[in-house]
Residue, then its C-alpha position, 0 to 999 in steps of 0.5 A: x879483586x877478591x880477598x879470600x882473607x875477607x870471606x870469615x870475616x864478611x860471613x860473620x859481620x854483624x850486618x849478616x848475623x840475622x840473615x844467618x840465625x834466620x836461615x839457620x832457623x828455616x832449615x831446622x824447621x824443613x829439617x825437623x818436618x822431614x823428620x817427624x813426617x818421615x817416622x809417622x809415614x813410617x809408623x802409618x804404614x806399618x810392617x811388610x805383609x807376612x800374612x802369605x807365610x804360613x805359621x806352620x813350615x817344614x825346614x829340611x837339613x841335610x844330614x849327610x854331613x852330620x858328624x858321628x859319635x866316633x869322630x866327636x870322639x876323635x875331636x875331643x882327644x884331639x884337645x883342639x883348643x887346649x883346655x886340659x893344660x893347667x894355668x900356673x899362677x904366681x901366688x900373691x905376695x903375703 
């Protein structure tokens, strides 16, 4: 029969605590290899080629939605955001 109660208690016998550290040491090992080997292939080589893209574009927006001056005027009178009203404090205790 099998006792699940056992099972901490036979991981971490003395008998098997070298077997333990041992694997543990391996797969820090494979671990840090992956690691250092995965950010050197990233360094070696290098960044995507941009060298089809030219230095000089031409970007084109649309300004039909441009807003005019008159509703500019309109949004600023409009006090959206409410900047105009004045913050009263307490005057502090003298």
């Amino acid at each position: 029969s099998f006792n699940w109660a056992n099972i901490p208690t036979e991981f971490f016998n003395k008998s098997n605590r070298s077997k333990i550290h041992r694997y543990f040491q391996i797969s820090m090992v494979i671990l840090s290899v992956f690691a250092v080997g995965k950010m050197v292939g990233l360094l070696a080589s290098g960044s995507k080629d941009y060298k089809s893209l030219t230095k000089r574009s031409n970007i084109s927006f649309d300004d039909s939605n441009k807003f005019t001056r008159i509703e500019l005027d309109e949004l600023r009178a409009a006090n959206v955001f409410r900047t105009d009203q004045v913050i009263k404090t307490k005057d502090p205790v003298k």
